[in-house]
N, C-alpha and C positions, 0 to 999 in steps of 0.2 A: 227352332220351328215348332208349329203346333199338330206333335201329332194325336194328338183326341180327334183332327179333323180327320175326313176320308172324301177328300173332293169329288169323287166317281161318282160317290152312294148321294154324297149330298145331292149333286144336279138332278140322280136319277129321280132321288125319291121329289124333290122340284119338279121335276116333268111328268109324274106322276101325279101328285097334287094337283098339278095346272090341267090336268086330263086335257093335256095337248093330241089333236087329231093330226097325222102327219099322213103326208099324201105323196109319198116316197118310199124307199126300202125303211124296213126290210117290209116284205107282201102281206106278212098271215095278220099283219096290225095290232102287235102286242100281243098277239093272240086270237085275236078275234075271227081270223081265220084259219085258225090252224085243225087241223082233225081232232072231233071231241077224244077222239081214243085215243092218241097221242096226247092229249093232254091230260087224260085220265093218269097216265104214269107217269108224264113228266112232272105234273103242276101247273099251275096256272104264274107262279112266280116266274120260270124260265122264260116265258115268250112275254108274261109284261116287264120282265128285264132287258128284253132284247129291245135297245133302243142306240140308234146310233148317236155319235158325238154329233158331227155334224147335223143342223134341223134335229134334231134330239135333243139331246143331256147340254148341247151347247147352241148356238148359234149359227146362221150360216156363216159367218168366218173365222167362226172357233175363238170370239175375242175374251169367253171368259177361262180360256187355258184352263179346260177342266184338266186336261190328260197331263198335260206339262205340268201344274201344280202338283199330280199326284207321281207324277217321275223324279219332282225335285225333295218332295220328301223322300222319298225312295231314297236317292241317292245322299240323303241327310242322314237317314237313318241309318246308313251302314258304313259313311264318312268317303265317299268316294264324291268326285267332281262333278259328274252328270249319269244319269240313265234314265233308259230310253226302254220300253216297255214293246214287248214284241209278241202280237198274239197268233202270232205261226210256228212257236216252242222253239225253241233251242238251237235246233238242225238250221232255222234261218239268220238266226241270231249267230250262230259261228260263223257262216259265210260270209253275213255283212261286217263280221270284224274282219274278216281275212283279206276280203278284198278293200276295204279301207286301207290299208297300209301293204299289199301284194306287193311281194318283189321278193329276190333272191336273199334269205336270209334270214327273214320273219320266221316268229316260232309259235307253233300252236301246241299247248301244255294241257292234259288232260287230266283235272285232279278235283276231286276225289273218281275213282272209279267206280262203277255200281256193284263194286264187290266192297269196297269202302277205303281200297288203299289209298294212301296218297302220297303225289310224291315233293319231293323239295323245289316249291316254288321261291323261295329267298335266293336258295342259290343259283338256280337258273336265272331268276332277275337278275341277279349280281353281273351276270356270265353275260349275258345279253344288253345289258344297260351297258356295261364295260365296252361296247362297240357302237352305239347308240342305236341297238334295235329293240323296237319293242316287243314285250309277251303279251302274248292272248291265252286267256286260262278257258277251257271248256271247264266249266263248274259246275256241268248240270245238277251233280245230286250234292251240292252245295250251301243250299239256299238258306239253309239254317244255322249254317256257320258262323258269321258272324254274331249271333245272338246269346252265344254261350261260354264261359272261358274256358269249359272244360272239351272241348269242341276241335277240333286240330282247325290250323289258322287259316283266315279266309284270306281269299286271293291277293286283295288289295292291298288288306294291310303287311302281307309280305310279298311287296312290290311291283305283282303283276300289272301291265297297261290298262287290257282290256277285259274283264271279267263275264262270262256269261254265265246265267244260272236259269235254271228248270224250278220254277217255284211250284209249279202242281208234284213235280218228284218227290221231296222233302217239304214240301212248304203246305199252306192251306189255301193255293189257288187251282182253277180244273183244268183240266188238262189243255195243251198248249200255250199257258203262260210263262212266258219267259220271260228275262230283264236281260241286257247287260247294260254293266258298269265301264264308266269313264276314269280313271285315276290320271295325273302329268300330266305331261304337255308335248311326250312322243305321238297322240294319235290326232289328228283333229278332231275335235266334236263334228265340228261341220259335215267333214268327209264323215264322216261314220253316221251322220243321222241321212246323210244322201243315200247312203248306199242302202242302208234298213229303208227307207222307203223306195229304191229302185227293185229289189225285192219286194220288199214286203206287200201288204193289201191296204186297198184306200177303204177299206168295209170293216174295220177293225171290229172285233167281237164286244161287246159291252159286258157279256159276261168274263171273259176274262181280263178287263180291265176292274170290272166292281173285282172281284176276287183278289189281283192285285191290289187294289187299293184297301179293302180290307184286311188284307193278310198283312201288310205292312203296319196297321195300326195294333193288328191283335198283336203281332211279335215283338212290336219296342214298349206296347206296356206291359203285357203279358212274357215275354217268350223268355229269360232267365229261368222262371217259375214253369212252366210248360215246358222247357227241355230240359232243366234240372228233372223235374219227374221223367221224363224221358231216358233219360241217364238212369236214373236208378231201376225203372224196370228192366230196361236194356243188363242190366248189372245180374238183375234174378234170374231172368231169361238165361243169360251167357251161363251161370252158374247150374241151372237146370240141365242146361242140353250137355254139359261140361261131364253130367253124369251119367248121362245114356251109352251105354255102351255100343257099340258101331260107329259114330257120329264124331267127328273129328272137327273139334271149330277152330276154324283160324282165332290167334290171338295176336298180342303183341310181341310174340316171336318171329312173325315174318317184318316188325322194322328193325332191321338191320342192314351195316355196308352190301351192297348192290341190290336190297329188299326194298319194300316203301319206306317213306321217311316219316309217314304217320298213319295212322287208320283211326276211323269215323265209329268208336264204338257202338251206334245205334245200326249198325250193317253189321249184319250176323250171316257169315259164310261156314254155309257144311259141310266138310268131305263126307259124301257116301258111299266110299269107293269101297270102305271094310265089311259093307254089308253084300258087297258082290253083287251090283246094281250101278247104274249112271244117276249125274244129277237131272237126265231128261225123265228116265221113268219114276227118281223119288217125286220129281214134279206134279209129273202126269197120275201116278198113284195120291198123292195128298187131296189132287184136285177132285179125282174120281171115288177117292171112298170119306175122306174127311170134308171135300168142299172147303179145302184150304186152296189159297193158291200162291205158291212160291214167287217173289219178284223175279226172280232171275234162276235157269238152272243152264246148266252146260254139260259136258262128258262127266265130270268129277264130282263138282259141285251144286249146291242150291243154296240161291241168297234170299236172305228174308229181311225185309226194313221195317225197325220200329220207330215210328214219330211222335211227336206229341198226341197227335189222334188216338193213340191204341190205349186200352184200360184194363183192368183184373181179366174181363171174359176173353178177349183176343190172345190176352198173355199165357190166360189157361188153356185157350183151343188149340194156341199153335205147339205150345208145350207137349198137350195129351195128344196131339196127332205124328208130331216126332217119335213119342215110345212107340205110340202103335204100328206109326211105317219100321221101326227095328222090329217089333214082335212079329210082324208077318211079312220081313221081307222074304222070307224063306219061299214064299207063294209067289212071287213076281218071276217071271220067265228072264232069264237069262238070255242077254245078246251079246254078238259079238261085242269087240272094243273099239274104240275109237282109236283109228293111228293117231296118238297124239304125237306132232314133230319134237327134235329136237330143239332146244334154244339155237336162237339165232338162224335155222331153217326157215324160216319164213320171213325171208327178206330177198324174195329175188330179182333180180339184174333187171336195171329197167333200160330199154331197149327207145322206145320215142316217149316224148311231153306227153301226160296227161291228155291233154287236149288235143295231138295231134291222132292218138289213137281214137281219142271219143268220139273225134269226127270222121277219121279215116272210113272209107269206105272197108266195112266186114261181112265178114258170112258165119255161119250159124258152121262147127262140126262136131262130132260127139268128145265128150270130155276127155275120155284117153287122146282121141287125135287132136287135143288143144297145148300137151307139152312140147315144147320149143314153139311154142306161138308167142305173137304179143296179144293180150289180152284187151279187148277195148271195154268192158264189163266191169262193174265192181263187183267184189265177192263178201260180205262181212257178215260171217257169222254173229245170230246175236244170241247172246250176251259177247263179248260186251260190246258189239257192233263195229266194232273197228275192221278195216279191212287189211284181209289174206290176201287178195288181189285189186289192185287197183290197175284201172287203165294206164299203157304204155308198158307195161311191167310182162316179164317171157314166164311162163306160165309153167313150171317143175313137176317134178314126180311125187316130188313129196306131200306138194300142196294138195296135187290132186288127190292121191291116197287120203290124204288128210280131211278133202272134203265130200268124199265119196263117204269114207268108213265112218263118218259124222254124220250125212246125212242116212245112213243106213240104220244110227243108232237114236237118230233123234232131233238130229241140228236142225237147227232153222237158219234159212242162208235168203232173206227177206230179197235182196238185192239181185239176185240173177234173173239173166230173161226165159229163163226155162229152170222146171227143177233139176238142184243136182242129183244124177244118180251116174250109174255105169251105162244105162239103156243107148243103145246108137240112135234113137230116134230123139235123143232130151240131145241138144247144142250148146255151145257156146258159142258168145258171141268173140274173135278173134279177129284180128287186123287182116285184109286180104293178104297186104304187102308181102 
């Protein structure tokens, strides 16, 4: 296939040329109505890009397949069967693979981490094709993998179904762009494009399909050379911070037997537990006196992603901002610690279906009086967002400690309907039953 094209950009800049007047969404008319001031900061490019496929970039019955041409190179360019471009990011893109193939038994694999680990999707394929079920890999901070050989391996090519990836994560499209991938002939295409549109929005963003469509051209002619350079800053960087003393970076000693089975070296994760501080306040300190801002922090640690994007001046800021949070962490206030659980504590007893608590009729009580309940709530700390509790599931002691003495220290628990704290007036949502 040819990819020098980028069918998105071509129609737009087509529609553009043709100074087509459209007399439908979106409202502000390319711009033409949008607030001068608002456009003083965004540009004048963002709202004459905003133009829909449908009476836009295409036709009304969409016959010149602008979006679909630009999915089937997509899915040319990284060797997989089909994909399907999804401009609601990731979190909708997992769902409609889930429910395309739902039943008892299906596996949802989450790799790489946004800490960088990753785990053994071959062998899980193995494990799972040996019964004839399919895998869905969560690949959000993926997107760049298969463009590199020095790169731990993308989904498909070891053996995963269904593949979804966050191309605004790692990739060069803005946020909300998502793809997944089609590999075999365990998922239906069919079912699977049903379901992304039984979710998904009939108002598809134009900018982040030009994004995708671009990002896919810059990466199969460009991206070896653009993540090779990537790799080697990634290389001076690891080697810099390697010599600060406080700062502990994961390396290739956590893959090992019951460790990951790879990691992403452009994800640079920091212990700064030796400087006698969490990774919320190295955060919140980088943010507040360097105007650095860490991708990810938690109790222990702070992640920092370097992509093809970053150059000399980023490499040196975030460098010189790491010595100086060790030279003056001695000034940063001391807090308590996070009860962090033991392994394997945080898997508790689930008591009804998912579903049957979501829906069950609940009432709100303060977080101590939620052990021995069912919980109809999610709870997922982020980083790395995964949930401590999910609906159906009886709610322990430990969890609780765990998410009290976090949020005391810094956690972010996005998902609750009330903040967590100790306070009897903050609730949880719990099953009346």
């Amino acid at each position: 296939m040819d990819h020098s094209r980028a069918p998105v950009l071509e129609a737009l800049a087509a529609f553009q040329e043709r100074r087509d007047v459209v007399y439908g969404p979106p409202g502000h008319k390319q711009g033409r109505g949008a607030d001068p001031r608002l456009v003083e900061l965004t540009g004048e490019g963002v709202f004459a890009s905003d133009a829909l496929s449908l009476n836009g970039r295409d036709d009304r019955r969409e016959s010149q397949g602008v979006v679909s041409q630009a999915e089937d190179l997509m899915a040319d360019a990284v060797g997989t069967r089909k994909a399907f471009f999804s401009t609601c990011g990731s979190s909708l893109s997992v769902k409609a693979a889930v429910i395309s193939v739902a039943g008892p038994g299906e596996k949802l694999l989450i790799s790489p981490t946004d800490w960088g680990t990753c785990a053994d999707i071959a062998g899980t394929a193995e494990v799972c094709h040996a019964f004839g079920v399919p895998l869905i890999v969560d690949e959000a901070w993926g997107a760049h993998l298969p463009f590199h050989p020095d790169l731990p391996s993308w989904g498909t090519d070891a053996g995963a179904d269904v593949v979804v990836t966050s191309v605004h994560k790692t990739g060069g499209a803005i946020e909300q762009s998502s793809v997944f991938h089609l590999q075999g002939d365990l998922v239906n295409p069919d079912v699977l494009k049903e379901r992304e549109d039984l979710l998904g929005t009939t108002s598809s963003s134009a900018l982040v399909h030009l994004t995708l469509d671009g990002w896919r051209r810059q990466v199969v002619e460009q991206g070896r050379e653009l993540l090779g350079s990537a790799l080697e800053r990634a290389a001076r960087v690891r080697s810099a911070v390697d010599g600060i003393d406080g700062l502990d970076l994961v390396g290739r000693e956590v893959v090992r037997p019951q460790g990951a089975f790879d990691l992403d070296p452009l994800a640079l994760t920091i212990d700064v537990r030796p400087l006698g501080i969490s990774g919320y306040q190295a955060g919140d300190w980088l943010r507040a006196n360097c105007h650095v801002d860490a991708g990810s922090a938690d109790a222990c640690r702070i992640g920092v992603r370097l992509t093809h994007a970053d150059d000399d001046e980023t490499e040196r800021r975030l460098v010189e901002s790491l010595r100086r949070l060790t030279a003056e962490s001695g000034e940063i206030e001391r807090q308590p610690e996070t009860g962090l659980p033991q392994p394997g504590a945080l898997e508790p007893r689930t008591a009804m279906t998912p579903r049957d608590a979501f829906f069950a009729r609940a009432e709100r009580v303060p977080i101590q009086g939620a052990v021995g309940r069912v919980v109809a709530e999610l709870f997922s700390p982020y980083p790395p967002g995964v949930p401590v509790l999910a609906p159906g599931e009886v709610v322990d002691q430990q969890v609780v400690d765990y998410l009290t003495t976090g949020a005391a220290a810094g956690m972010l628990v996005p998902d609750a309907a009330d903040p967590v704290d100790e306070g009897a007036a903050r609730g949880r949502r719990v099953s009346a039953r």
